[in-house]
N, C-alpha and C positions, 0 to 999 in steps of 0.2 A: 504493500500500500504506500502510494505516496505520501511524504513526510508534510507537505505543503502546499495542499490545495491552495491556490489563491489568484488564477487567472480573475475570474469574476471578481473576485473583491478590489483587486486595482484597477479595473476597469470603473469600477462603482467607487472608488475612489480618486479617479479620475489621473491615476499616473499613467506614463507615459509606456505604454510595451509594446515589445516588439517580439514578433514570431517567427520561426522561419520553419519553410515548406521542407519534408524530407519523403522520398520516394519508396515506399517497400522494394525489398529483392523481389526479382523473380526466379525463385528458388528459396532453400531451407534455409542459407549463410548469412544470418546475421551479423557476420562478424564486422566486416567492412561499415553495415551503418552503424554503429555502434559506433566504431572509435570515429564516423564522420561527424554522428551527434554531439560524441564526445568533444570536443572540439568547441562547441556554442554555448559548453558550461560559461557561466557568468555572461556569454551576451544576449541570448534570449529568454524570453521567459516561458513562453513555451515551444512546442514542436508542431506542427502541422505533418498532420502523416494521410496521404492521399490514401483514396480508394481506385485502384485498378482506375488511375487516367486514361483519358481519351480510350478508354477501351480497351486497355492492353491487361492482360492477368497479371497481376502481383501478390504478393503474400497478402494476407488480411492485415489491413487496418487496426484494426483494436486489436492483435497478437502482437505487431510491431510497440503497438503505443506504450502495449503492459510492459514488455520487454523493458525497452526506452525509460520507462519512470522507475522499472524495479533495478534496472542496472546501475542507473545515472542519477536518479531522483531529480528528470529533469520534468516536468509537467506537458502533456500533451493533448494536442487537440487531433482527436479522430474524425476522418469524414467518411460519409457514408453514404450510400446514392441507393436510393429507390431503383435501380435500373434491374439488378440483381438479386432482390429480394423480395418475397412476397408479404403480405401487411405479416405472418405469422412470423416468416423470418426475422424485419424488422424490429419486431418487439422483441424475438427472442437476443437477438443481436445486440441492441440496446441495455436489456437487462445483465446477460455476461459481460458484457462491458463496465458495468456499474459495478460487478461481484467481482471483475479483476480493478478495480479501482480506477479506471478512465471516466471522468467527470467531463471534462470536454467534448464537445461535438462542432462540428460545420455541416449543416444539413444540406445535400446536395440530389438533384433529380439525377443526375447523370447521363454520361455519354452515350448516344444512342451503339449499340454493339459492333457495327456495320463498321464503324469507324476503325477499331482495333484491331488486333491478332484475334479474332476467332469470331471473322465475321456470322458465320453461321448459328452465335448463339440469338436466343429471343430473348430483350428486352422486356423485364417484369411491369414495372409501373400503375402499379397497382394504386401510388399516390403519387403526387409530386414531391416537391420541396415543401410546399406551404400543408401536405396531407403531414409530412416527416414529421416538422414542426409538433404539429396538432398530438401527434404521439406521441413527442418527447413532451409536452405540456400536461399531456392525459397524466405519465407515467409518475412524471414531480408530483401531479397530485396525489395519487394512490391508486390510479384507475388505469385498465387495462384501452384499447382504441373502442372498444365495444362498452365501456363501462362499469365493466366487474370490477370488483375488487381484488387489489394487491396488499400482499402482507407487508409490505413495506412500502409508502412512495419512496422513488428514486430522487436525486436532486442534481440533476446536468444542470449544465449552461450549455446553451445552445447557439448556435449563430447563424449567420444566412450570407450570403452573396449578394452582390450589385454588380454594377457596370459603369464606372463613373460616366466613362463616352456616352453613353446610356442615357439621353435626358427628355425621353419622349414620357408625354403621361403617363401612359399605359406604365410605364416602367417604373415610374417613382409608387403608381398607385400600389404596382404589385408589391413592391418594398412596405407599403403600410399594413400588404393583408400579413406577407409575412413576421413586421412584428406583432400585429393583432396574435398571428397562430403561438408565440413565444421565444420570436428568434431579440436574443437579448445584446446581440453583437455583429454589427456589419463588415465585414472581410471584403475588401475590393478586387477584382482584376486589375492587373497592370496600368499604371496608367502615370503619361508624360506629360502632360501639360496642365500647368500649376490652374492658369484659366480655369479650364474645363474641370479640373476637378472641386474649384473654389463654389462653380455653378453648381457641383452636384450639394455640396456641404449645404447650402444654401437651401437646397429642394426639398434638403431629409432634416432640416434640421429639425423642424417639429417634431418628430418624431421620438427627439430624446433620446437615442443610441447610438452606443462608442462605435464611431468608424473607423477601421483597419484601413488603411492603404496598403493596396497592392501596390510592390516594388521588382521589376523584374528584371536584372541589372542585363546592359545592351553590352557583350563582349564585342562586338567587332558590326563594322559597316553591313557587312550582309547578313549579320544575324537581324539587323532592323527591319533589312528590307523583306526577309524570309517571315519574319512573325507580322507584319502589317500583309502580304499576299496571303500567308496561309493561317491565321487567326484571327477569326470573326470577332469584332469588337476590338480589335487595337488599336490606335492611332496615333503617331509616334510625328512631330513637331518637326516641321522643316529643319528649323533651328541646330536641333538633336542631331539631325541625321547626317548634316553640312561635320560637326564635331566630329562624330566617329568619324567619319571619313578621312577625315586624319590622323586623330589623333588612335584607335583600337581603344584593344582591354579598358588601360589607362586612362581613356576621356571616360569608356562609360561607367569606373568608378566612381572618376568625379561628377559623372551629372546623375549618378543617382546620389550621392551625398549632398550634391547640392540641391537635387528637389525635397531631399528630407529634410534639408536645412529651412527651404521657405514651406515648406507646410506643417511642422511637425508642433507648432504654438494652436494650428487649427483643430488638428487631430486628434484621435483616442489612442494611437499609435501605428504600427507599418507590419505589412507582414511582405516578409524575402523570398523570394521565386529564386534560390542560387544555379535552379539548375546541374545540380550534382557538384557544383563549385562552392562547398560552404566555407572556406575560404575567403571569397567575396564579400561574404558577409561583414566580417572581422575588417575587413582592408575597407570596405566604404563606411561604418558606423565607426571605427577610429577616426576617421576624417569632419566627425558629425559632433562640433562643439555644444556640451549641456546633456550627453547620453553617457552612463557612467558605465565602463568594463572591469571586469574583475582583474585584480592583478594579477592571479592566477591563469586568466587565458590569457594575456600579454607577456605570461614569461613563456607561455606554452607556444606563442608563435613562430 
């Protein structure tokens, strides 16, 4: 069990954190993530641990998370996508999650199958994001999706997705049903320009919950132009893209330091896309004046 829950309380406390995304094997060897997580001791506060992205098989989610907090005692947020699971799985999924001690969640519809390594599977979808929600709401209170009674409610924190680029009605409305459903934490997609993201802060501000920025650091000129062709919903600033272009790795350290430098007075904090580079992490928030690291991972660098 972890020693120290306490994602939600600093968010409700209003400091400042930051997470960073980590990938399950696909396979049994945990070894490698381990000592990659290892590594983010003292700079994050929690983990993001995907579920089978864009469709490709991975280890489960919540077996990596337990792992992760029982090795490291580092706090982890699990996601978990409706695409995969039926409403029975869900609940059951949700509950061993609770009994190996993962408190976190990002509730996610997910990747249609077609997209991944094993296009032939079918796509559950039994609920959405905003149905997951609703069950992770049922579950804190003591009720099952149906209503019955639990011997115990559970007590997650839960979260939800946006899109900052994202600024059509339709899109902020759906952001409201999902916090109506219980999503108590906004996690962003990637997103470069300070503008457009100050537009979205503005939209959801009523709403009253901590926004995550998505930070997804740009190594190199063709990596920008590769994720704005092949990733729906990105859109990466003239500005940006003139930089890398000369400058690689090294500008796009500094312009993601530098966008966390002008948003991070607005924010609830940032969550790191390193892309199997957690490294990156440590070399752009050292760059990032007023975010404190342990001295422990700076002798570790």
């Amino acid at each position: 069990m972890l020693k120290n829950e306490k994602l939600c309380n600093k968010l409700k406390e209003k400091k400042f954190v930051i997470t960073v995304e980590i990938s399950p094997p696909k396979g049994i060897d945990v070894t490698k993530t381990i000592e990659e997580a290892r590594k983010l001791k003292g700079v994050a506060d929690a983990l993001n641990i995907t579920d089978s992205p864009m469709a490709n098989m991975r280890m489960s989610p919540i077996a990596l998370a337990h792992i992760l907090q029982d090795h490291l005692n580092i706090e982890t947020i699990f996601h978990l996508t409706c695409r995969d699971r039926n409403l029975i799985g869900l609940q059951s999924e949700l509950l061993g999650a609770y009994a190996l001690g993962v408190r976190n969640i990002l509730a996610l519809t997910g990747d249609n199958p077609s997209l991944g390594d094993t296009p032939q599977a079918r796509g559950v979808y039994d609920v959405d994001s905003v149905g997951l929600l609703k069950i992770i709401k049922a579950l804190n209170s003591g009720f099952d999706y149906n209503g019955n009674k639990l011997d115990y409610p559970t007590s997650f924190c839960a979260g939800t997705t946006a899109n900052p680029n994202d600024l059509r009605d339709e899109a902020i409305e759906k952001l409201h049903v999902k916090v109506e459903a219980g999503a108590e934490f906004i996690q962003t997609q990637p997103v470069y320009d300070e503008e457009i993201l100050f537009k979205f802060l503005d939209k959801v501000k009523d709403l009253k919950v901590p926004v995550l920025v998505g930070i997804l650091p740009l190594k190199s000129y063709k990596m920008a132009l590769r994720l704005m062709e092949k990733v729906p919903g990105i859109e990466i600033p003239e500005k940006v893209i003139k930089r890398l272009q000369h400058g690689g790795k090294e500008e796009g350290i500094n312009l993601s330091a530098e966008f966390i430098k002008n948003i991070k007075s607005e924010v609830a904090g940032i969550h790191i896309m390193p892309m199997g580079s957690v490294d990156f992490v440590f070399d752009i928030i050292s760059k990032v004046e007023g975010i404190a690291i342990s001295a422990k991972k700076a002798e570790t660098k």
